[in-house]
Structure formats: structure tokens, C-alpha cells
N, C-alpha and C positions, 0 to 999 in steps of 0.2 A: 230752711230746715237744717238742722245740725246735722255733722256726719255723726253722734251717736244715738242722737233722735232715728237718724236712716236707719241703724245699725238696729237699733231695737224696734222700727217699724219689719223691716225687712226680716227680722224674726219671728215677729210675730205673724204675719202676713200666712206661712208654712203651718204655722200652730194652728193656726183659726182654721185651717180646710181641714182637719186631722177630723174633724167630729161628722162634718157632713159628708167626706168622703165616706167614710167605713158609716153611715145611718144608708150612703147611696151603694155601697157594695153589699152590705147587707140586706136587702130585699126580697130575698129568696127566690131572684132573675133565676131561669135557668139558660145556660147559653150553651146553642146546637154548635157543635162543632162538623167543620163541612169537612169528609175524608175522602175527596176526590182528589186525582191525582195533577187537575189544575191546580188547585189550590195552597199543593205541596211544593210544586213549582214555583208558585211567590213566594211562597214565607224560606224556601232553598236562596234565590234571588235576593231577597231582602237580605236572608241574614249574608250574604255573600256582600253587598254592597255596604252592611252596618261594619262587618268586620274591616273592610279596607279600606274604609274612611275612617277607623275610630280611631282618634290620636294615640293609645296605647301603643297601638298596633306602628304606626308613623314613629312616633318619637325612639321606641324599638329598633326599627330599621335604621333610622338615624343614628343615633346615639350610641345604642349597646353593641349593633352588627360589625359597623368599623373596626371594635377592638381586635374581632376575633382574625381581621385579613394582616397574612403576613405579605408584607411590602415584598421580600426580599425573595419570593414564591413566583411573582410575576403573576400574570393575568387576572388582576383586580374584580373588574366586574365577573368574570367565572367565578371565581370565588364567594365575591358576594351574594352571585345568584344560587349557589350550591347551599348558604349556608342559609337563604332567604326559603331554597326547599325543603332543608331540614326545619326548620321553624313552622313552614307550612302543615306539612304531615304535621310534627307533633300537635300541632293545633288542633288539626283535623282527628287526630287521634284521641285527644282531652278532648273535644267536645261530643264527640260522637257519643264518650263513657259519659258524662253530662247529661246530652239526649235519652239516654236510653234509661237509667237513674231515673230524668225526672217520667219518663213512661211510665217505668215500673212503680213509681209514687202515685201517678194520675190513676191508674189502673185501681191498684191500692185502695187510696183514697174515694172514688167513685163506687166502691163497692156497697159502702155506708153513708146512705144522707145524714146519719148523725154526725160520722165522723168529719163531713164537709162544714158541718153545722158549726164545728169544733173548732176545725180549724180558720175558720171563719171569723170566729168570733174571739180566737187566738190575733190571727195579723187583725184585725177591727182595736183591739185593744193593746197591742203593741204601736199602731198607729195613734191613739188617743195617748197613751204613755208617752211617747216620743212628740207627741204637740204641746204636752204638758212640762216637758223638759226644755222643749225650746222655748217656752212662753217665762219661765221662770227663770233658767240663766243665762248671764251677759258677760259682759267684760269683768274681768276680772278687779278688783280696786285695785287705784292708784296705774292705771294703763289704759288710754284713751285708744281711742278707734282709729286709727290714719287712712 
């Protein structure tokens, strides 16, 4: 197989699940949500374990944290660690306003089985649009795939 045969199997592959996903989201499943306070404890855990593995988060510490330590200040890792708590908080501080946002939407939203209905068949058909975009464009002429 050629790399732009790959290139356009591998494209299409995404596009083709677009239709049976959203026929299999749309089924009008209702799904219990469990609001005990184990259950809050994993999904704390998890997202605790997603964030500190997630290369964003890594290449960050890497990459952009360095700039900020002044050499000529002394004690390096204190620094780094002060300025890895400010990053901390702030995190914790945007996601918390995230959290609570998408509440106030769940909340919202669950008021109206139409309105679920709606939006429902809103992401179902931005998902069919976006399988439909992949299925149709490729490389652009005159520039091959490497």
C-alpha cells in the first residue's frame, strides 16, 4: 500500500464511524448517574492522574517553566517548585469555573427532554458533517504525503 493510499484509507476509517456513532448515541439510552460520594472519588482520582500524565501539562513544565527561573536568584528547584504552585492553583482554579459552568449547563439542559433531544441531534449531526469533510478532503495538488 502506498503512503497516500494509507493517507486516504486512514481518513477515511474516522469518517465511516461518524454515522454509526451518533445512530448508536442517539437511541434515547437514558444513563443513571451514580451521586455517591465513592464514585466522586474516582472520577477526583482519575481526573488527578489524566492531568499529570497529560503531555500538555509535561511539555509545560519542560519547556515554558525554565524561562521563568532566574539563574542569578539561586536556589533553582525552589523556584521551580513555587512557580509549578502557581501553575497548580491556577489550574485548579480554571477548572473548578469549567466544572461548575458545565453543572450549571447539565442542570439546564435536563430540565427539557426536548431540549436533550436537540442537542442531541445537534453533536449527532456535527458529527456526520465532520465525517463528511473528512471523507472528501485530501492532500492538497501537487504535494504528496511523506
Amino acid at each position: 500500500m502506498s503512503t497516500p493510499d494509507a493517507a486516504a484509507s486512514a481518513r477515511r476509517t474516522p469518517a465511516s464511524h461518524a454515522v454509526p456513532v451518533h445512530k448508536m448515541l442517539n437511541n434515547n439510552v437514558v444513563i443513571a448517574i451514580d451521586e455517591s460520594g465513592r464514585e466522586h472519588a474516582r472520577q477526583l482520582w482519575q481526573g488527578f492522574v489524566v492531568g499529570v500524565t497529560n503531555p500538555k501539562t509535561l511539555a509545560f513544565f519542560v519547556a515554558v517553566l525554565p524561562q521563568f527561573v532566574d539563574l542569578k536568584a539561586g536556589a533553582v528547584p525552589l523556584q521551580l517548585l513555587e512557580l509549578g504552585l502557581v501553575f497548580a492553583v491556577l489550574a485548579v482554579v480554571s477548572d473548578s469555573m469549567w466544572v461548575l459552568a458545565a453543572a450549571a449547563a447539565r442542570t439546564w439542559f435536563a430540565r427539557s427532554p426536548e431540549c436533550i433531544e436537540r442537542l442531541t441531534a445537534t453533536g449527532g449531526g456535527m458529527m456526520i458533517g465532520l465525517g463528511g469533510i473528512l471523507l472528501v478532503t485530501g492532500p492538497k495538488h501537487g504535494r504528496s504525503v511523506r
